[in-house]
Backbone bond lengths (Angstrom), bond angles and torsions (degrees), N, CA, C in turn:
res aa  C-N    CA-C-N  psi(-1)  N-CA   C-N-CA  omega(-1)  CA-C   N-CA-C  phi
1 X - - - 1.459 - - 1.521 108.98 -
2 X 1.043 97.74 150.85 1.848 116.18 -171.73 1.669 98.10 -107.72
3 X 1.709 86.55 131.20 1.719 95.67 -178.43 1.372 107.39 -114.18
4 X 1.535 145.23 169.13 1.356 115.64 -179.03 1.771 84.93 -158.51
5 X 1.709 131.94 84.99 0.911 126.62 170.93 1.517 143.41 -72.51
6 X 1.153 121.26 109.53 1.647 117.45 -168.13 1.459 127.48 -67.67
7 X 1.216 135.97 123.77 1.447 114.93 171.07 1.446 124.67 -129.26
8 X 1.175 133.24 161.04 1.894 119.46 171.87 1.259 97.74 112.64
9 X 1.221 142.28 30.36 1.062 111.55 179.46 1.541 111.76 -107.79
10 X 1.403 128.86 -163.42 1.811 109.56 178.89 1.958 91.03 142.99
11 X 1.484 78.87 177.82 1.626 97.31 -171.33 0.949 115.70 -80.17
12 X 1.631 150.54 144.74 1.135 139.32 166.83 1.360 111.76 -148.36
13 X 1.320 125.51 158.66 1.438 124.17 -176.96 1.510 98.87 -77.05
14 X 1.877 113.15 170.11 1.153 134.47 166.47 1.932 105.38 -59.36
15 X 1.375 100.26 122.05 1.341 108.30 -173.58 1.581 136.03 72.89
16 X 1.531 95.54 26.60 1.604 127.71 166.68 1.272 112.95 -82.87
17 X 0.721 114.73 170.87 1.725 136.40 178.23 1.832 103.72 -127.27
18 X 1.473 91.22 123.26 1.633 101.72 147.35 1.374 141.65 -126.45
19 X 1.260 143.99 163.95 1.983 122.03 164.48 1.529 96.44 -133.05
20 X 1.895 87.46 128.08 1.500 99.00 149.93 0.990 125.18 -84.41
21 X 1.689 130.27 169.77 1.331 137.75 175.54 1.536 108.02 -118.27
22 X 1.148 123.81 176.43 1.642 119.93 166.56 1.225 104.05 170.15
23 X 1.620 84.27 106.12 2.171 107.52 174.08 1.293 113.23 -93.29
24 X 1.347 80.34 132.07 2.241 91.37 -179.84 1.695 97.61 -96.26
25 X 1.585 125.15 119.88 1.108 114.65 176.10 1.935 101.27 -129.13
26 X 1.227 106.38 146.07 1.869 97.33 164.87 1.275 80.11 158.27
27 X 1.798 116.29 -146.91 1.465 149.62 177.26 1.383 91.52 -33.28
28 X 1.433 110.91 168.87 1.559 136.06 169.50 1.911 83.00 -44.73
29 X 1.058 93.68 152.44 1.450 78.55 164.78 2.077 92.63 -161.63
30 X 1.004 118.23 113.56 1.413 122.80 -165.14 2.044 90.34 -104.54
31 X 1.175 123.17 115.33 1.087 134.55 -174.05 1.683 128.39 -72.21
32 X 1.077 141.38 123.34 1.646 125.01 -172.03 1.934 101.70 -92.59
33 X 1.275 68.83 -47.72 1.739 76.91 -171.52 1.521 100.43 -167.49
34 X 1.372 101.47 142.72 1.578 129.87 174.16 2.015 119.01 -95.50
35 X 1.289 130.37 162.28 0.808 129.55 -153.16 1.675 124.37 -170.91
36 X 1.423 114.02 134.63 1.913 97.53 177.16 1.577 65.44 -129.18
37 X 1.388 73.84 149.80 1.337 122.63 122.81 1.759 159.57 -118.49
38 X 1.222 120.73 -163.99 1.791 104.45 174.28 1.776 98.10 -161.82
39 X 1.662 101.52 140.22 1.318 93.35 168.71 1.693 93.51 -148.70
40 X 1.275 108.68 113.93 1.458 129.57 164.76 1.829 131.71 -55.46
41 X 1.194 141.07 145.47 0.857 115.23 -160.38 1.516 124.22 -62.35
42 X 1.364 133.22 163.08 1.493 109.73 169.73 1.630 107.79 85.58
43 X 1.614 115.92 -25.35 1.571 102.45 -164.27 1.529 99.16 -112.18
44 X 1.443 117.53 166.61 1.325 115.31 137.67 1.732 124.62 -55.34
45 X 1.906 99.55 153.17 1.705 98.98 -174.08 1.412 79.78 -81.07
46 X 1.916 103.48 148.52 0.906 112.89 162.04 1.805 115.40 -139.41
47 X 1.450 104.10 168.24 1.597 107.24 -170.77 1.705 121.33 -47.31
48 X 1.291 136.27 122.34 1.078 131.33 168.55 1.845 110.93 -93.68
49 X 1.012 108.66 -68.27 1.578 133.85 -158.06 0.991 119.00 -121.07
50 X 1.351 137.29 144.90 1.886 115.19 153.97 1.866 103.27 -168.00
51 X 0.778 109.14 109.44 1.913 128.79 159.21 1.874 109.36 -71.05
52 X 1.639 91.19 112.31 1.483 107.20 146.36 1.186 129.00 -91.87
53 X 0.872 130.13 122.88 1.841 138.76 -179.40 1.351 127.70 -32.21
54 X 1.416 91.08 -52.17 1.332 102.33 -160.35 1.821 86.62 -90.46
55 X 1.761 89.34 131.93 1.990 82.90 169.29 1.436 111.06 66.17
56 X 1.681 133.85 11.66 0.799 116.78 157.69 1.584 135.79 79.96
57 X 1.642 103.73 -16.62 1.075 100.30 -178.34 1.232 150.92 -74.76
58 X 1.504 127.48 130.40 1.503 117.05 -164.28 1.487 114.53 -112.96
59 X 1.348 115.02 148.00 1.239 127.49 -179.56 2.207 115.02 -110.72
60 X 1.263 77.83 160.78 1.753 75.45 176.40 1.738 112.83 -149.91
61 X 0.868 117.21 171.53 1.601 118.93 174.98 1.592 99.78 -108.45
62 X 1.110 153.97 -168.35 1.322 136.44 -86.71 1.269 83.24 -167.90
63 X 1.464 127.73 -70.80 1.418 152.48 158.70 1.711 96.35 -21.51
64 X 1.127 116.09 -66.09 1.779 118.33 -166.27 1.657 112.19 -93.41
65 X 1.103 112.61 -0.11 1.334 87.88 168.56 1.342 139.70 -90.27
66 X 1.299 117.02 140.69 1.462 126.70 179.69 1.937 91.26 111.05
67 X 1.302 120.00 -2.11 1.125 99.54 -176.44 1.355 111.63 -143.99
68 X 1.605 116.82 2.74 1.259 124.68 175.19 1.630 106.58 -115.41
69 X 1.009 136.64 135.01 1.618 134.36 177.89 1.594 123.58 -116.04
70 X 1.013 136.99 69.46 1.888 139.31 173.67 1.573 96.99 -48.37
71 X 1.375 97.50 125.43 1.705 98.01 161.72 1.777 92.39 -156.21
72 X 1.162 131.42 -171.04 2.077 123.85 -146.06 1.561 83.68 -178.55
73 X 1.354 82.96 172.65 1.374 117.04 159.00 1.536 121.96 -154.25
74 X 1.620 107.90 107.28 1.268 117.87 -145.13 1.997 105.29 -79.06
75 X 1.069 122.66 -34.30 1.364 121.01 149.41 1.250 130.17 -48.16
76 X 1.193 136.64 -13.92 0.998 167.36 107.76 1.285 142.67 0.04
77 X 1.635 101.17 -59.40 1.551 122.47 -150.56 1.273 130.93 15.63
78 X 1.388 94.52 67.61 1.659 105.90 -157.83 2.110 84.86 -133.73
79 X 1.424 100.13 132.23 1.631 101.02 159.66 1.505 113.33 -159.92
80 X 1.639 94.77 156.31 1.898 119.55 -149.72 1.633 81.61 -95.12
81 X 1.672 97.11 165.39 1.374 112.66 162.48 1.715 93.89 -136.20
82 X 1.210 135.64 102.61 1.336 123.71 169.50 1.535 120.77 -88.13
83 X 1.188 122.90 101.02 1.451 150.84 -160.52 1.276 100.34 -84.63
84 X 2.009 119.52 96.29 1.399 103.59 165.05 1.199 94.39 -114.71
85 X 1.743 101.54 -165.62 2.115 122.95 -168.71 1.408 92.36 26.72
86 X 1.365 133.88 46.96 1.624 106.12 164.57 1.613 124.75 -50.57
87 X 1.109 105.33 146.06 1.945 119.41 -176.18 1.367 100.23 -113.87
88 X 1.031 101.39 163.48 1.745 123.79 -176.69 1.540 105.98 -60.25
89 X 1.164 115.13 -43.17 1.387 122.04 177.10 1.444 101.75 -68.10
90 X 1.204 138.24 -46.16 1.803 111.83 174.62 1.098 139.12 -36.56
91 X 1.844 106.30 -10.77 1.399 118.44 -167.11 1.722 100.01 -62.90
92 X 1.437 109.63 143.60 1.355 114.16 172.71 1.625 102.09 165.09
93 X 1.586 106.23 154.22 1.449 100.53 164.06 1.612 112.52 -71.60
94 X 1.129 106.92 118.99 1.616 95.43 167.17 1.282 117.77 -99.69
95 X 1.533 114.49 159.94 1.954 121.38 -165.64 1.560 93.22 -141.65
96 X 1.430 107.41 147.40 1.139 149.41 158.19 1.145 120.39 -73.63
97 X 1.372 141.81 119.31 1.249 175.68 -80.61 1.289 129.79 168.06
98 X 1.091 128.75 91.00 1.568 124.99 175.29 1.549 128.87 -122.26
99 X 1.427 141.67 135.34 1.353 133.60 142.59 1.168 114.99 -131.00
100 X 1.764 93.77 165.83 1.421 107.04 -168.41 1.739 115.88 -93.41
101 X 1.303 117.95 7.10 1.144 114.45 -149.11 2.083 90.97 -178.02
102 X 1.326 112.70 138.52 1.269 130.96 177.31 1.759 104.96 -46.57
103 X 1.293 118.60 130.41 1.710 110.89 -162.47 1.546 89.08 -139.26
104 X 1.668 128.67 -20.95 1.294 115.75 -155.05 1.817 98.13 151.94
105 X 1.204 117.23 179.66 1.064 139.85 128.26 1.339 121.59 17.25
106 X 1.450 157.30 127.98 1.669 133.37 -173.02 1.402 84.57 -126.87
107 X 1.485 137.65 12.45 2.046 135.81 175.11 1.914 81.28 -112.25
108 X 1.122 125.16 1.98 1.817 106.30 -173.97 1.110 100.84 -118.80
109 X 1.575 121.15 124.38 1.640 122.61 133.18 1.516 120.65 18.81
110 X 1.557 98.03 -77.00 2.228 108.10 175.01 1.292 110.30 -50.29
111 X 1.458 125.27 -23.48 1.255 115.14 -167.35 1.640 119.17 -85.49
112 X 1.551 118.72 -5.71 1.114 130.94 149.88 1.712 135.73 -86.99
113 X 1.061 114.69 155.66 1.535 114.97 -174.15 1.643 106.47 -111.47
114 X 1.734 112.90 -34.03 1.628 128.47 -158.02 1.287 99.12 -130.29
115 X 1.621 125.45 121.12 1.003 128.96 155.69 1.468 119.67 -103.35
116 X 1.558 115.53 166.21 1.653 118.88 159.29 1.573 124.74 -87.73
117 X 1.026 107.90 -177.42 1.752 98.96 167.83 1.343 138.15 -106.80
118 X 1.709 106.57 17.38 1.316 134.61 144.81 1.736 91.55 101.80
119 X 0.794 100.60 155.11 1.822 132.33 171.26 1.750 117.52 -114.96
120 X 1.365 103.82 122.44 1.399 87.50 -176.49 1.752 107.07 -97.67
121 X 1.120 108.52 143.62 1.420 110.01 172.24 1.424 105.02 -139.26
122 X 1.441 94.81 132.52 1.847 113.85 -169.04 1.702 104.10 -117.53
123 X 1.034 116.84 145.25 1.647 111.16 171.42 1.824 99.39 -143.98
124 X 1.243 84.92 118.90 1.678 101.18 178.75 1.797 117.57 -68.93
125 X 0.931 144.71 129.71 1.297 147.23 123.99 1.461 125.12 -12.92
């Protein structure tokens, strides 16, 4: 079994900076791509971030870019979320995301196999 632990999360003012962490530990576990997400109260979780392995490539949702940064360490299976200008609206638990192998989509839900049990991060006004 695949474990995928979250950490970093916490209060911060409007236009703080935070970083998550998120360790993949269990079985061999050979990684495809890593992933946050966030789902606020009231909403569906939706896509934040997500790192493919191979080549490096990173994705973002629309909302965070230019101000959120995913970067890992794939020996590891360990990956960052570096949280800058946070806004009031970032508030949400965010979760960690992993597969080992192409599933779908890397902005969808299907496209993961392993989740965490979310980190909450709040940023006050």
């Amino acid at each position: 079994q695949v474990q995928l632990v979250e950490s970093g999360g916490g209060l911060v003012q409007a236009g703080g900076s935070l970083t998550l962490s998120c360790a993949a530990s269990g079985r061999t576990f050979i990684s495809y791509a890593m992933g946050w997400f966030r789902q606020a109260p009231g909403k569906e979780r939706e896509f934040v971030a997500a790192m493919r392995w191979s080549g490096g490539t990173t994705y973002y949702a629309d909302s965070v870019k230019g101000r959120f940064t995913i970067s890992g360490d794939n020996a590891k299976n360990t990956v960052y979320l570096q949280m800058n200008s946070l806004k009031p609206e970032d508030t949400a638990v965010y979760y960690c995301a992993a597969t080992a192998y192409y599933r779908g989509s890397l902005s969808s839900l299907n496209g993961y196999a392993y989740w965490g049990q979310g980190t909450q991060v709040t940023v006050s006004s």
